[in-house]
N, C-alpha and C positions, 0 to 999 in steps of 0.2 A: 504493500500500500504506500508505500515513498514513494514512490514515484506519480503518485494520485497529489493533484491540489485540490482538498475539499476548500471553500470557499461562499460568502454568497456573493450574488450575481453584482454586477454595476449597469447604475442606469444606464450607462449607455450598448449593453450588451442584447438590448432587447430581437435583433432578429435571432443569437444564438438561441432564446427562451422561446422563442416561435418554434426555430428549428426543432429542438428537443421535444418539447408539447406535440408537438405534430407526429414526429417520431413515439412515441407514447401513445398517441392515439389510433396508430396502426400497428399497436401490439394485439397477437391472439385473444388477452383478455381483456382489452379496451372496455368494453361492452360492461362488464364486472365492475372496473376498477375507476373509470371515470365517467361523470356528469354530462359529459359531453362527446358529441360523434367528431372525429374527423373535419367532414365536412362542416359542420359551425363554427370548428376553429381558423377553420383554413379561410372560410372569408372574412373573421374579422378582419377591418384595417388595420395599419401600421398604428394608429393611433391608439389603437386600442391596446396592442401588444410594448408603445412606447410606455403608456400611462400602467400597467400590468406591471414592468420591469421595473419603473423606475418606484411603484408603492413597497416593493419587496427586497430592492436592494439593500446595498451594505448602508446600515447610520439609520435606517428605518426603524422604530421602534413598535409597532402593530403588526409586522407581518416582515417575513423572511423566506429567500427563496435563496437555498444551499445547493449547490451543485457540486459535481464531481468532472474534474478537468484529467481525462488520460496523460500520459508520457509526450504526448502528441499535439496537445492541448485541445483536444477535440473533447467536447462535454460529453459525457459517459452515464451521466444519474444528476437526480432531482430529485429532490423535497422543498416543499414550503412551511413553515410555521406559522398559522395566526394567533394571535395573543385574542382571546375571548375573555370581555370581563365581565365582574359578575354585575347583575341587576340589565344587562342587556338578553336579547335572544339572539341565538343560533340560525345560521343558514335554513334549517328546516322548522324553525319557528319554537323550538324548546326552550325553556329558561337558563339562563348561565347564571349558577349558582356562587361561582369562585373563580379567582382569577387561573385557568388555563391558556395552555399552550392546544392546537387543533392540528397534527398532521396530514395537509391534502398536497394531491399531486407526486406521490411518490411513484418513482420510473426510475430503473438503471435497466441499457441498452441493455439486450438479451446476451450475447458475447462476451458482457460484463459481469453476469450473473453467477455468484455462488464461489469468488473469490473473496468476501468477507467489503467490500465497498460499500454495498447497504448498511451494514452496521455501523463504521465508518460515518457513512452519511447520517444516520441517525444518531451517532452519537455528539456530531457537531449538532444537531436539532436540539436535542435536551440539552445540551450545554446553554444553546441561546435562549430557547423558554425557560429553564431555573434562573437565565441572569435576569430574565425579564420580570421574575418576580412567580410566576407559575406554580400555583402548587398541587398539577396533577396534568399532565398533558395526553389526548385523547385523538382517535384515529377514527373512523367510520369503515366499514368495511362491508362488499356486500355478502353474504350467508353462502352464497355457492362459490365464494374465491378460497378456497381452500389452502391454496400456495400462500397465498398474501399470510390469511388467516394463523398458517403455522410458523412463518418467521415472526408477525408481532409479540405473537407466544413465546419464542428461541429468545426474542430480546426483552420479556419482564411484561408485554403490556398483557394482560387480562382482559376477560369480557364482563362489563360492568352489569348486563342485564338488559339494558336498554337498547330496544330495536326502532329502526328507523324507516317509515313506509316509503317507496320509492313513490313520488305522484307520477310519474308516465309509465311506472307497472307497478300498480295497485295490487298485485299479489307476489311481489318480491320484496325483500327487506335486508336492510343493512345494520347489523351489530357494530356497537359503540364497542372501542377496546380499548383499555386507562392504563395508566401508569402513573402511581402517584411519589410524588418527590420522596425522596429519600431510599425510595424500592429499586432504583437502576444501580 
């Protein structure tokens, strides 16, 4: 893993965050793992993906996007961070109880996979949600990704109970998976 820059992004890197997202979305399990098709991302505008990169970059304090830079410097993996606080609601409208950390958008290139990177990548994530004050930080996952489901397991997160109904398939659900400070 030396030879990996984990890192997060710079404003001005936003067609790499395109690049990657896109790449991510034409994974086998795309369908599973993220909120969105392909094609929705691919015609946002540039403005959309400028304004996207520069909320998440380095010095950002609400939100973080961590990447993984190869030997090559070609970006390899991805996670973001958001900081969720309490007395607001959640992306699917539940109440946020306490100050968390939310991991969305996690992707490392398939090639990449099962060389210890993800972990890596998740360990710079809980580094910046405990510095951010965080005291429990939370994944969504949906019920049939299994793969997903047993690495958040390998690295400490649990499934809190809480499921989450997809609105565009009203008979699929996504399981909440936590990790509370001091348990990594």
């Amino acid at each position: 893993m030396s030879s990996y820059v984990i890192r997060s992004v710079r404003a001005d890197e936003w067609p790499a965050v395109k690049e990657l997202r896109l790449a991510a979305l034409k994974d086998p399990v795309a369908h599973l793992a993220f909120l969105e098709t392909y094609d929705e991302a691919a015609a946002k505008p540039d403005s959309f993906w400028k304004e996207r990169t520069a909320s998440g970059a380095e010095g950002a304090t609400g939100v973080q996007q961590i990447i993984a830079e190869g030997p090559d410097g070609r970006w390899v993996g991805t996670l973001t961070v958001l900081v969720e606080e309490p007395g607001t609601t959640d992306w699917a409208g539940f109440p946020v109880e306490r100050k968390q950390g939310h991991l969305v958008g996690v992707f490392v290139r398939p090639e990449e996979r099962g060389n210890g990177l993800t972990e890596v990548l998740f360990d710079a994530a809980l580094e910046w949600a405990w510095a951010q004050g965080a005291e429990r930080v939370r994944l969504i996952v949906h019920e049939e990704n299994g793969r997903a489901q047993r690495f958040y397991r390998k690295v400490g997160f649990v499934p809190s109970g809480v499921t989450v109904p997809l609105a565009a398939r009203p008979r699929e659900l996504e399981l909440e998976f936590v990790l509370e400070r001091g348990s990594d």
